[in-house]
PQR file of N, CA, C, O and H, with PARSE charges and radii, in Angstrom:
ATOM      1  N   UNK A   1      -8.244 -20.945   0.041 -0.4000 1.5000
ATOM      2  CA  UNK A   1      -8.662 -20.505  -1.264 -0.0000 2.0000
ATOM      3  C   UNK A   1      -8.086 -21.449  -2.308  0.5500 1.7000
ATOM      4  O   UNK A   1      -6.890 -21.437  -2.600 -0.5500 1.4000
ATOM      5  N   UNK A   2      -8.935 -22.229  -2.836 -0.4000 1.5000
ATOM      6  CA  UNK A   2      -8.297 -23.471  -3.249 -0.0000 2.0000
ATOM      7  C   UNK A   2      -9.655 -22.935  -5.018  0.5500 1.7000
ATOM      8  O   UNK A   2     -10.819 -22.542  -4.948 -0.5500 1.4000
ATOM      9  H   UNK A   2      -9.906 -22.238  -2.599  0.4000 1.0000
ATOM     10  N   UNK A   3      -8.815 -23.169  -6.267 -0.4000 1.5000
ATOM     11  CA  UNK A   3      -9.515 -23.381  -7.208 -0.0000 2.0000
ATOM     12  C   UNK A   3      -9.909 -25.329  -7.633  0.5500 1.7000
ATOM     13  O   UNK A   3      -9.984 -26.164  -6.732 -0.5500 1.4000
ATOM     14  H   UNK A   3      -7.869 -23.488  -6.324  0.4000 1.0000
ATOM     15  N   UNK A   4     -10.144 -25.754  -9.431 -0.4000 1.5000
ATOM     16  CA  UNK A   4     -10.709 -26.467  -9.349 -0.0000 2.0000
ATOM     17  C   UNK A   4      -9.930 -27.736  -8.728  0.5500 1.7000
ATOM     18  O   UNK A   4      -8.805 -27.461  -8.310 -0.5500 1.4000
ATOM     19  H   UNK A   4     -10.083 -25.075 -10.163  0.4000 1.0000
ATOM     20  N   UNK A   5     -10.378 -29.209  -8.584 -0.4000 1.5000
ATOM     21  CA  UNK A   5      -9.478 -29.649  -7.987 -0.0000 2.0000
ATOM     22  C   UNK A   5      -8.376 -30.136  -6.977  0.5500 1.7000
ATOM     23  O   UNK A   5      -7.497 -30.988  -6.844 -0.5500 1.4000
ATOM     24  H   UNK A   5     -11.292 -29.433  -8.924  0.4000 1.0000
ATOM     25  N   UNK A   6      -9.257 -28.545  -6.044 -0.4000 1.5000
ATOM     26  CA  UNK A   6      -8.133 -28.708  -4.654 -0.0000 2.0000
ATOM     27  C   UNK A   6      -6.909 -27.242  -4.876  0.5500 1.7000
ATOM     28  O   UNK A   6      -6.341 -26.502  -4.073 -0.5500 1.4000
ATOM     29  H   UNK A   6      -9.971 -27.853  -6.152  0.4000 1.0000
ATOM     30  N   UNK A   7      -6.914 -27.328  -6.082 -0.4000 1.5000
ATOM     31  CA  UNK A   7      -5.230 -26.515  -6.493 -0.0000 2.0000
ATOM     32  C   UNK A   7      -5.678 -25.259  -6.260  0.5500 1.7000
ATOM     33  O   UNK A   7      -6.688 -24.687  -6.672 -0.5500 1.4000
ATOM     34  H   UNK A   7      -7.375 -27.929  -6.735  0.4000 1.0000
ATOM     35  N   UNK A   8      -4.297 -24.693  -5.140 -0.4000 1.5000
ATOM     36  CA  UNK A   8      -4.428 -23.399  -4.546 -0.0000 2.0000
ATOM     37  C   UNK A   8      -4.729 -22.627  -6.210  0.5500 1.7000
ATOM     38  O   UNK A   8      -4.183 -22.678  -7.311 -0.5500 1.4000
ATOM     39  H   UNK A   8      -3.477 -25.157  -4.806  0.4000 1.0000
ATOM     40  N   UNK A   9      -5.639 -22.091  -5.749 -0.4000 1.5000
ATOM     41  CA  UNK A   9      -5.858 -20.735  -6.644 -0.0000 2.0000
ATOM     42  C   UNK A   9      -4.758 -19.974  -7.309  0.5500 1.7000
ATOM     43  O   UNK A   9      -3.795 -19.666  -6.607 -0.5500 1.4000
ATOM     44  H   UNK A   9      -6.083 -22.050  -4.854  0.4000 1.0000
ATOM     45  N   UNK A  10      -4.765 -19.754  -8.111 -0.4000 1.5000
ATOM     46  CA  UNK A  10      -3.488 -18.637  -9.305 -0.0000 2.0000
ATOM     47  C   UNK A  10      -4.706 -17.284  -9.834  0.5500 1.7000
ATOM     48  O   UNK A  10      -5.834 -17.337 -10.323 -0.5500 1.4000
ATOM     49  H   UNK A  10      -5.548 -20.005  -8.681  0.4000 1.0000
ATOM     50  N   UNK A  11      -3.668 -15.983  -9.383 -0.4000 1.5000
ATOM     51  CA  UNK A  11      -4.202 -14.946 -10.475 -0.0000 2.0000
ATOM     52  C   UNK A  11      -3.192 -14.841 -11.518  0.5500 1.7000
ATOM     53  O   UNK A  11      -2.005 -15.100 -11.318 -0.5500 1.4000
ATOM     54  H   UNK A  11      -2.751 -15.940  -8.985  0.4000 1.0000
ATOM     55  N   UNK A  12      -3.692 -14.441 -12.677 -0.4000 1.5000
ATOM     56  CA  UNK A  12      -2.675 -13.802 -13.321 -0.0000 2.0000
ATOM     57  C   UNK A  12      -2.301 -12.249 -12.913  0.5500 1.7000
ATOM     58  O   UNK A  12      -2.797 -11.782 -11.888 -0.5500 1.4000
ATOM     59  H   UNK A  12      -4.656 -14.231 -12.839  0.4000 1.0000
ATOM     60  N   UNK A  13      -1.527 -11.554 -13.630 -0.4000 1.5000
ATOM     61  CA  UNK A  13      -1.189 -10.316 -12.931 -0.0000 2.0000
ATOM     62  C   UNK A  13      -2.202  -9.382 -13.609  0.5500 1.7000
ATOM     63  O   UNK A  13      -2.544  -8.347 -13.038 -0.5500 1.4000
ATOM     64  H   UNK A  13      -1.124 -11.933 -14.462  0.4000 1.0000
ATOM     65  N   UNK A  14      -2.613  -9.667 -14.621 -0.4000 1.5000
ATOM     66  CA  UNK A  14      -4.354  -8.755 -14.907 -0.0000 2.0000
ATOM     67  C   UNK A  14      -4.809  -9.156 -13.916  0.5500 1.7000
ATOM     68  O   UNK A  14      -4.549  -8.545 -12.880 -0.5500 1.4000
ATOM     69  H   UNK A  14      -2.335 -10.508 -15.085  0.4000 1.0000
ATOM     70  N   UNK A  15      -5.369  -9.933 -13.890 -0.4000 1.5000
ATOM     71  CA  UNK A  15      -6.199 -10.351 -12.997 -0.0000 2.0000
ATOM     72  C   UNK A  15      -6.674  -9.888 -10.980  0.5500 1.7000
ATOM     73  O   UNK A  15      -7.635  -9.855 -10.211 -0.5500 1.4000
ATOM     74  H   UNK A  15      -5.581 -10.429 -14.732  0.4000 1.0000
ATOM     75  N   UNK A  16      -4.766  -9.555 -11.049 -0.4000 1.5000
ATOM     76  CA  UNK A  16      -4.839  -9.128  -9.566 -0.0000 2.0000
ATOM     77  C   UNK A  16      -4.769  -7.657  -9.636  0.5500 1.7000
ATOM     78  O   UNK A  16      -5.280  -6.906  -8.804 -0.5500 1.4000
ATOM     79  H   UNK A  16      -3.985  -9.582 -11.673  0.4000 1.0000
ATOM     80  N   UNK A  17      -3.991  -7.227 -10.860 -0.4000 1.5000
ATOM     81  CA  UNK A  17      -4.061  -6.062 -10.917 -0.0000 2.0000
ATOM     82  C   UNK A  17      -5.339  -5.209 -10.913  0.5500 1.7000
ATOM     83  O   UNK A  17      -5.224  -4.072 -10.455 -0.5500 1.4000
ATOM     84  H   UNK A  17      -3.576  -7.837 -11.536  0.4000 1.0000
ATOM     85  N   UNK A  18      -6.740  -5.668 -11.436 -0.4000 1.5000
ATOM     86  CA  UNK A  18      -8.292  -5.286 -11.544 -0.0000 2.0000
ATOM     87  C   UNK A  18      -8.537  -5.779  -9.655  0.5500 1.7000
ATOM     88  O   UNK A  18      -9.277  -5.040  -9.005 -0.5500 1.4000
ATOM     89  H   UNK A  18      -6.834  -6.591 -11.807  0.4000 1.0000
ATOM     90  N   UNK A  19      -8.062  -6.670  -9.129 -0.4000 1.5000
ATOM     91  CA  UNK A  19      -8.598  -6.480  -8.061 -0.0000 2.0000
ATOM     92  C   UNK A  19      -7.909  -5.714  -6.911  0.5500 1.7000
ATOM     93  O   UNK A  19      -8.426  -5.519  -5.812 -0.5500 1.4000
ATOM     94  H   UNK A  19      -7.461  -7.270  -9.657  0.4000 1.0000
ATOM     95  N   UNK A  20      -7.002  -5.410  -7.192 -0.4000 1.5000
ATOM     96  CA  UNK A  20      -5.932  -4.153  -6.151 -0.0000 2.0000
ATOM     97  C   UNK A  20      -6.380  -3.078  -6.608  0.5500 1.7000
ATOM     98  O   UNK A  20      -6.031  -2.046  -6.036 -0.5500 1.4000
ATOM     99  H   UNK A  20      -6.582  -5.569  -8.085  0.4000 1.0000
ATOM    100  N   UNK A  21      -7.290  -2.989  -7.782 -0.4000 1.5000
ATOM    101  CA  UNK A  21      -7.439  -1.650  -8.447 -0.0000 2.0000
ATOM    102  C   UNK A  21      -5.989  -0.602  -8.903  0.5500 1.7000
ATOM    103  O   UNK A  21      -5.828   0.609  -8.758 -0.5500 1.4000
ATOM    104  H   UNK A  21      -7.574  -3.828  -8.247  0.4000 1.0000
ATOM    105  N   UNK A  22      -5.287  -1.421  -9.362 -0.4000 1.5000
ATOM    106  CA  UNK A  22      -3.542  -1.155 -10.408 -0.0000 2.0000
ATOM    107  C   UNK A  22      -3.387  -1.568 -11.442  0.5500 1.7000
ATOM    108  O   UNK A  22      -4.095  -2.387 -12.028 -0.5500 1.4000
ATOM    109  H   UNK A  22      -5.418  -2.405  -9.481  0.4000 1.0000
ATOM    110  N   UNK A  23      -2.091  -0.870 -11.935 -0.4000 1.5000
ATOM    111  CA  UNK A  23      -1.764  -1.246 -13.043 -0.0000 2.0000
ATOM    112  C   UNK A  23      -0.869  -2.635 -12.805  0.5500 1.7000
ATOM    113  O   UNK A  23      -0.253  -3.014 -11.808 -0.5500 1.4000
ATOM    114  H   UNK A  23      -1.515  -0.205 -11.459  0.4000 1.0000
ATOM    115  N   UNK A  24      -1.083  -3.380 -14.417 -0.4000 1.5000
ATOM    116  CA  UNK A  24      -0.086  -4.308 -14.733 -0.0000 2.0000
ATOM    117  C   UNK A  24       1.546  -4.208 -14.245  0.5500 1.7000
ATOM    118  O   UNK A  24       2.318  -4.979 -13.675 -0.5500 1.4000
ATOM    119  H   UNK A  24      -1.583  -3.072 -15.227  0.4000 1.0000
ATOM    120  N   UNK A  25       1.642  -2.677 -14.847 -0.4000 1.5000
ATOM    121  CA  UNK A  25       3.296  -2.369 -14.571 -0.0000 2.0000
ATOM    122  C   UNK A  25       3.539  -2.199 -12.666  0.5500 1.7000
ATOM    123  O   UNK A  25       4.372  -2.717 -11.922 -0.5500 1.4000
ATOM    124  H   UNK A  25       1.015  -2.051 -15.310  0.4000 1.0000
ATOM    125  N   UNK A  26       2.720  -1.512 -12.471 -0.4000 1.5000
ATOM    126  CA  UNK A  26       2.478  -1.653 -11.007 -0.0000 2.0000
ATOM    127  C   UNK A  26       2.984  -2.742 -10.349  0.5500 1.7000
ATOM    128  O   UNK A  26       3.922  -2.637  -9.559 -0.5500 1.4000
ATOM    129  H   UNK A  26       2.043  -1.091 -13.075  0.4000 1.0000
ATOM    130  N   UNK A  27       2.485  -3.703 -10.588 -0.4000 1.5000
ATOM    131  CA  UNK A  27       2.580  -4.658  -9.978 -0.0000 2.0000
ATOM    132  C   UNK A  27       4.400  -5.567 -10.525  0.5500 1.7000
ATOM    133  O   UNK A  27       5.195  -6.267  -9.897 -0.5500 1.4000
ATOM    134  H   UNK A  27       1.723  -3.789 -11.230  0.4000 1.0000
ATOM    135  N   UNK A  28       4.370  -5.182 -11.576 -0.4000 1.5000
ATOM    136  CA  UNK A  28       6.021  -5.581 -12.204 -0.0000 2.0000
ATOM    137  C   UNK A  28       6.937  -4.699 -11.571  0.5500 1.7000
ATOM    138  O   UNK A  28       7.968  -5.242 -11.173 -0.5500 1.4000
ATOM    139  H   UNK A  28       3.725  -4.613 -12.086  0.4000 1.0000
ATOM    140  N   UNK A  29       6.807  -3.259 -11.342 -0.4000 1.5000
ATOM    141  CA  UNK A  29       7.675  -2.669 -10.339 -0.0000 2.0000
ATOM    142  C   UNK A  29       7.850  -3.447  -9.011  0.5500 1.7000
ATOM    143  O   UNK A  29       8.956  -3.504  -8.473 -0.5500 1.4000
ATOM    144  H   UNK A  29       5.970  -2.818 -11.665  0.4000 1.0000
ATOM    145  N   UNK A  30       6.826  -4.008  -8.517 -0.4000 1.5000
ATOM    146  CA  UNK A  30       6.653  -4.211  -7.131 -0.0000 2.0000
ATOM    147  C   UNK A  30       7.528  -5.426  -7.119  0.5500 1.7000
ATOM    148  O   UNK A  30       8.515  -5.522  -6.389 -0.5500 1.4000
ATOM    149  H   UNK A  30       5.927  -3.961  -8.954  0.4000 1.0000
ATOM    150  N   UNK A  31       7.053  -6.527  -8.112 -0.4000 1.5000
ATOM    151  CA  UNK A  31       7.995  -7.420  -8.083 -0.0000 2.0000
ATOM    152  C   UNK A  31       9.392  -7.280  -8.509  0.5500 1.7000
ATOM    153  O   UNK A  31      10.116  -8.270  -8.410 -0.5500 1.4000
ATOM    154  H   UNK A  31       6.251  -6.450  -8.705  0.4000 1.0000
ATOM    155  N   UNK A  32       9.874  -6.164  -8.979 -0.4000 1.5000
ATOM    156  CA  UNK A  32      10.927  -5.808  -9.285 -0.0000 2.0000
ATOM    157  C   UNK A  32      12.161  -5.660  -8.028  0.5500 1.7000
ATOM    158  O   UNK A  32      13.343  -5.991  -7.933 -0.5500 1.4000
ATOM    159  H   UNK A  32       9.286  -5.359  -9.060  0.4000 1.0000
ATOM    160  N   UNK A  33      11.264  -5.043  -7.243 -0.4000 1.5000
ATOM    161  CA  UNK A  33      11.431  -4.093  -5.949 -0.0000 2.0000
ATOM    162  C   UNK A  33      11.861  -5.328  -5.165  0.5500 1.7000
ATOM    163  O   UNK A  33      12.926  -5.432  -4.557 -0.5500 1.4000
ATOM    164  H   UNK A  33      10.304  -4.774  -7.320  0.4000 1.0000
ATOM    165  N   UNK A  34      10.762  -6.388  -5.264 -0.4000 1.5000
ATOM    166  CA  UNK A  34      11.176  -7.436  -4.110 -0.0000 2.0000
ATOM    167  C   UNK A  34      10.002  -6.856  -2.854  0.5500 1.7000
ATOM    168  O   UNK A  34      10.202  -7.285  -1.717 -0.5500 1.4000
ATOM    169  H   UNK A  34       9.897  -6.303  -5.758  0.4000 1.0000
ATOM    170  N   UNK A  35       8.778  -5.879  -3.072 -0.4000 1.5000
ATOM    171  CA  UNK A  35       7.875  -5.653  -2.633 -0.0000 2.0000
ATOM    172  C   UNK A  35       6.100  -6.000  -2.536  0.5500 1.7000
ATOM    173  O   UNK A  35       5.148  -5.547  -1.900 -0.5500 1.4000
ATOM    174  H   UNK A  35       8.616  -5.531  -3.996  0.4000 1.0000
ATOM    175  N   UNK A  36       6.321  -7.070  -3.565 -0.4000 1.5000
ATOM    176  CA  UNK A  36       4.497  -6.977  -3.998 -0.0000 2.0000
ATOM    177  C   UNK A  36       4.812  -8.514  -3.441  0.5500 1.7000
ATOM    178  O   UNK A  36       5.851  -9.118  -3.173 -0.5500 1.4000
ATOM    179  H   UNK A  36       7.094  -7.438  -4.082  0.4000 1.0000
ATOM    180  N   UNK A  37       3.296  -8.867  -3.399 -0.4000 1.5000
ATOM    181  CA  UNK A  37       2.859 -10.085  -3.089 -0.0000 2.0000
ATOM    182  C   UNK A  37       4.050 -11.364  -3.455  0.5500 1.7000
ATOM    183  O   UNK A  37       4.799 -11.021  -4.371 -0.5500 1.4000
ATOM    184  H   UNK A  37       2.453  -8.376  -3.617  0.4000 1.0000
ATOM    185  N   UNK A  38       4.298 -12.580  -2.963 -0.4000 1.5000
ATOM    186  CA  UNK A  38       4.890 -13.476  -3.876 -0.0000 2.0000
ATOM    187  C   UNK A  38       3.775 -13.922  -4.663  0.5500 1.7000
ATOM    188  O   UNK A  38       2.548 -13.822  -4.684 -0.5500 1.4000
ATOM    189  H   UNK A  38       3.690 -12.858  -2.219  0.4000 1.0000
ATOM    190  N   UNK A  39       4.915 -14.570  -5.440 -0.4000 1.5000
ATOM    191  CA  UNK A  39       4.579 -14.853  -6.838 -0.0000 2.0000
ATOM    192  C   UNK A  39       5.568 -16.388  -7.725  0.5500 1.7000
ATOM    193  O   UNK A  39       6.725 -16.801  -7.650 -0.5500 1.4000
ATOM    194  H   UNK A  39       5.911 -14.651  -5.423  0.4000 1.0000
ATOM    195  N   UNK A  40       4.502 -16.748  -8.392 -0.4000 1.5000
ATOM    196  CA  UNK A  40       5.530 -17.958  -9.352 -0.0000 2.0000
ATOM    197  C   UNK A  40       5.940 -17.514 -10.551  0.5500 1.7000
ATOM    198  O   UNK A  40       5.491 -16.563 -11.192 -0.5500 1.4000
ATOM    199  H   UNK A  40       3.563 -16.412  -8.452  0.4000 1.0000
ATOM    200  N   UNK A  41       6.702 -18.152 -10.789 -0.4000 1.5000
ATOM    201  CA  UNK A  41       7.335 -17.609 -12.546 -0.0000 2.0000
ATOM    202  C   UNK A  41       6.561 -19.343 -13.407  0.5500 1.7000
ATOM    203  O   UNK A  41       6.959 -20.379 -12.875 -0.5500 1.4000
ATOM    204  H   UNK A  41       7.067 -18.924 -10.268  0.4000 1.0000
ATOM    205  N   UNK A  42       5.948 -19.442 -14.147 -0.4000 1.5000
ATOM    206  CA  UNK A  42       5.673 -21.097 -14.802 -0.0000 2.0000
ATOM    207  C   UNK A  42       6.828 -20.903 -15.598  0.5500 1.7000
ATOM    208  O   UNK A  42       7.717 -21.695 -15.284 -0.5500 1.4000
ATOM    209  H   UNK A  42       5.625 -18.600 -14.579  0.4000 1.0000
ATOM    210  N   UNK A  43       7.252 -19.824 -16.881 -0.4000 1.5000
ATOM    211  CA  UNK A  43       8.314 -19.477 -17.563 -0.0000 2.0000
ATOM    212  C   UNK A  43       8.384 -18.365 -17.675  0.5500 1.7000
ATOM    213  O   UNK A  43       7.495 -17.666 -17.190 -0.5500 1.4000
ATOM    214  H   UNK A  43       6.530 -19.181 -17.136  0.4000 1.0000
ATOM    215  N   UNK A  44       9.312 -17.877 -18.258 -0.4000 1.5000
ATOM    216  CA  UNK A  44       9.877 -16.431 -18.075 -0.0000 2.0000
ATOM    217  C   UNK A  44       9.133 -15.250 -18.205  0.5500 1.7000
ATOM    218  O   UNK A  44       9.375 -14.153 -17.701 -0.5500 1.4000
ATOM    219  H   UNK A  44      10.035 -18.445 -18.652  0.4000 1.0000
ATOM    220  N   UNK A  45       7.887 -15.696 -19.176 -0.4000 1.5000
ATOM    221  CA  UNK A  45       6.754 -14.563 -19.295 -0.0000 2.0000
ATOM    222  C   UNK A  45       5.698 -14.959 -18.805  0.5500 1.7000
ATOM    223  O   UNK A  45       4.668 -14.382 -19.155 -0.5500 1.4000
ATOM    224  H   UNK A  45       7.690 -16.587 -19.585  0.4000 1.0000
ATOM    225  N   UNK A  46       5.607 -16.282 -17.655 -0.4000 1.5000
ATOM    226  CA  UNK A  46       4.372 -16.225 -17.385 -0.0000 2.0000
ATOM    227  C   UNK A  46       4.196 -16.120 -15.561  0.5500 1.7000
ATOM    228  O   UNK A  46       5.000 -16.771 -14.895 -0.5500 1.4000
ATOM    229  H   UNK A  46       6.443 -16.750 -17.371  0.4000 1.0000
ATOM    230  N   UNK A  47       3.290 -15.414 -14.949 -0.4000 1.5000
ATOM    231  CA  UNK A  47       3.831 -14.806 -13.890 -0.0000 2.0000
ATOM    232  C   UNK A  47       2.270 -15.328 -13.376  0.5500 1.7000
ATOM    233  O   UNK A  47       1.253 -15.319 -14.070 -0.5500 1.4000
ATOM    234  H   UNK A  47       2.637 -14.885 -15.491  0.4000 1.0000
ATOM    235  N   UNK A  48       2.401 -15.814 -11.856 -0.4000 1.5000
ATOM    236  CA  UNK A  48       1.116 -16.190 -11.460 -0.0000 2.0000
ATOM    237  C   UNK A  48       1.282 -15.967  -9.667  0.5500 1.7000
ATOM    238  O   UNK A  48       2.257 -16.112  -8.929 -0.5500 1.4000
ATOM    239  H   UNK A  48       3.226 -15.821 -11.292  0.4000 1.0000
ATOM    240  N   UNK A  49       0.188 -15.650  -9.456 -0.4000 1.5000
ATOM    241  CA  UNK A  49       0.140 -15.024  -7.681 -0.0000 2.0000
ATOM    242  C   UNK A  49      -0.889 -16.086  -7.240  0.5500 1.7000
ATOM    243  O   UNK A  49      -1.954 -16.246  -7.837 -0.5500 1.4000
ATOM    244  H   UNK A  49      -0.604 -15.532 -10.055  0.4000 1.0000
ATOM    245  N   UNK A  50      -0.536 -16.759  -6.226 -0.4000 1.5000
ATOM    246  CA  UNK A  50      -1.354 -17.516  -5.323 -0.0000 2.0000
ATOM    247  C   UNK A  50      -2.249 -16.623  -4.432  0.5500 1.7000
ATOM    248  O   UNK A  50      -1.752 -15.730  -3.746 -0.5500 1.4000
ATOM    249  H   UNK A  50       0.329 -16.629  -5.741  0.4000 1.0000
ATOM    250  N   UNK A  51      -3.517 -16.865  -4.449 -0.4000 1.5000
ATOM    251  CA  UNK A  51      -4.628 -16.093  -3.997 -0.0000 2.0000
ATOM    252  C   UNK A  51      -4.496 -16.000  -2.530  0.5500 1.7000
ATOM    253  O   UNK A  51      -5.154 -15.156  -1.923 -0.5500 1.4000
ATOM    254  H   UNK A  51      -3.921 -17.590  -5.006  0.4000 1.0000
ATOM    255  N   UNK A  52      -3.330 -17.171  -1.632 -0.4000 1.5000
ATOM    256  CA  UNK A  52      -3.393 -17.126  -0.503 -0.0000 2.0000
ATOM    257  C   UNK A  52      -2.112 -16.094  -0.136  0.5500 1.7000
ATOM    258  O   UNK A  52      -2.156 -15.216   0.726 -0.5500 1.4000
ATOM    259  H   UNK A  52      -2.795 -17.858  -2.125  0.4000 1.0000
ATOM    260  N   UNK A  53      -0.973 -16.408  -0.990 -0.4000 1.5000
ATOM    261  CA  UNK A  53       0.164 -15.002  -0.940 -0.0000 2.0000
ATOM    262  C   UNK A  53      -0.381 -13.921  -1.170  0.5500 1.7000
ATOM    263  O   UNK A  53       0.413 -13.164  -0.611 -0.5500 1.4000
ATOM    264  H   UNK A  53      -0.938 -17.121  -1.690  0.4000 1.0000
ATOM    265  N   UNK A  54      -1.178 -13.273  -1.595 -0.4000 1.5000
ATOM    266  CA  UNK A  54      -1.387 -12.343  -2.012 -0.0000 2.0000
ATOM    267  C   UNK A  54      -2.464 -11.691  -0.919  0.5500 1.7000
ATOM    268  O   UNK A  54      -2.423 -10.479  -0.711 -0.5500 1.4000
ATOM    269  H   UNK A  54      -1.823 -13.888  -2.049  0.4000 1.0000
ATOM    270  N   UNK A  55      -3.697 -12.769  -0.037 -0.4000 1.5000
ATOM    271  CA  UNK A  55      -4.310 -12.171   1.255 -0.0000 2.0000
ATOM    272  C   UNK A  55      -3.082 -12.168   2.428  0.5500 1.7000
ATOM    273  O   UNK A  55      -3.376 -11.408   3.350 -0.5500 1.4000
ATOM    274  H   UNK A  55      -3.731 -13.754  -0.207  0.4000 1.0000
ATOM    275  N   UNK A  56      -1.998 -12.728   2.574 -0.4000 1.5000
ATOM    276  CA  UNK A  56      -1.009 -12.317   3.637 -0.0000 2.0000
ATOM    277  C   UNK A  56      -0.397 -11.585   3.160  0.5500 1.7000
ATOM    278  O   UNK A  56      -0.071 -10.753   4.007 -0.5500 1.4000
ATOM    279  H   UNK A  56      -1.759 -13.346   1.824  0.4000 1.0000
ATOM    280  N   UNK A  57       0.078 -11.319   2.037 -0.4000 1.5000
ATOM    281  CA  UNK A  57       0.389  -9.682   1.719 -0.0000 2.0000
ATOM    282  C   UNK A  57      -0.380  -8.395   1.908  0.5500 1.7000
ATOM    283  O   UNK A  57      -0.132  -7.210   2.133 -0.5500 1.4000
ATOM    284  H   UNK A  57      -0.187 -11.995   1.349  0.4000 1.0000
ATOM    285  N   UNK A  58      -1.107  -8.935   1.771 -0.4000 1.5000
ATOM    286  CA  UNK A  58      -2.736  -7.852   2.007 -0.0000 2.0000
ATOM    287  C   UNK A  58      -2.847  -7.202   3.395  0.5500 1.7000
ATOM    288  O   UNK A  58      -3.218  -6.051   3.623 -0.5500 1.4000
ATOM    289  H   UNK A  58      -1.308  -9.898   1.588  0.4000 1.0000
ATOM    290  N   UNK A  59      -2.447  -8.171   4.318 -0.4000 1.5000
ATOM    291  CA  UNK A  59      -2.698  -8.216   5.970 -0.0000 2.0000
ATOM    292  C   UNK A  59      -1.550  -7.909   6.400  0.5500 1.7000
ATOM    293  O   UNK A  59      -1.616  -7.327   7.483 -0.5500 1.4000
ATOM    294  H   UNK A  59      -2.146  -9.106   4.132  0.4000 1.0000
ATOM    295  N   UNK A  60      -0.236  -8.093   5.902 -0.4000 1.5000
ATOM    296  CA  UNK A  60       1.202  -7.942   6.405 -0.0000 2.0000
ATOM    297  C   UNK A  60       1.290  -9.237   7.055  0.5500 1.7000
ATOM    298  O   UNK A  60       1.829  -9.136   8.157 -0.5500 1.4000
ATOM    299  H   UNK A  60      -0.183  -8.565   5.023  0.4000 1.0000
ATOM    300  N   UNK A  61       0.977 -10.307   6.779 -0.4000 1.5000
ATOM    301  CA  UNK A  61       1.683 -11.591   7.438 -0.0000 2.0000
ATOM    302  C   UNK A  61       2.460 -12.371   6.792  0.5500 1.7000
ATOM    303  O   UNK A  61       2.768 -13.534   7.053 -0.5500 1.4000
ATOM    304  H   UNK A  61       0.539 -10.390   5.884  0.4000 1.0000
ATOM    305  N   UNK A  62       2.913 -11.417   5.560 -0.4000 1.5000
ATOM    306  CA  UNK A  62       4.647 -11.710   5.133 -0.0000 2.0000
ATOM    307  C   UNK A  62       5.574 -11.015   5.227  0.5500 1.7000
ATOM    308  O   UNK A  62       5.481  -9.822   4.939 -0.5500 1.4000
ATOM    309  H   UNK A  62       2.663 -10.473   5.348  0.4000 1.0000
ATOM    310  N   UNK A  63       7.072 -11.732   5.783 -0.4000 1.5000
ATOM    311  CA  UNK A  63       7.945 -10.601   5.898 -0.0000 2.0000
ATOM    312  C   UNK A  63       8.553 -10.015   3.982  0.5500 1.7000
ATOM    313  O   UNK A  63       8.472 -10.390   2.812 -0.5500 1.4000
ATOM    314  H   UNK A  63       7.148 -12.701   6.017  0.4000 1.0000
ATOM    315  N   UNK A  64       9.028  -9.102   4.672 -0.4000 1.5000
ATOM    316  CA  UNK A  64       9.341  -8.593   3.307 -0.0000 2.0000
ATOM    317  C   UNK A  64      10.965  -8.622   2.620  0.5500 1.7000
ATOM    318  O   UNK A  64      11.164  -8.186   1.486 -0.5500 1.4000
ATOM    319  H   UNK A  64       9.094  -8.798   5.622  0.4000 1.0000
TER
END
């Protein structure tokens, strides 16, 4: 799952959140937890999920 360019794909956390069908905060608990998908930080408020972390989270083919 590669966007333009080649470069693995990024959601933002709207973004994944409309497709998990969740909330924003949802998903900030989870990363809180040390439970939701990985994820990058670019800077401190900007939070981005690789489309391929986020299908092995999906499947359980990350440990936790």
């Amino acid at each position: 799952m590669t966007g333009p360019g080649n470069r693995p794909k990024m959601l933002t956390p709207g973004e994944l959140a409309a497709q998990l069908g969740v909330d924003v905060r949802t998903l900030k608990r989870l990363r809180d937890e040390g439970r939701g998908p990985a994820y990058i930080t670019l800077t401190p408020r900007t939070i981005r999920y690789l489309s391929s972390e986020v299908a092995d989270w999906l499947t359980g083919d990350t440990a936790d």
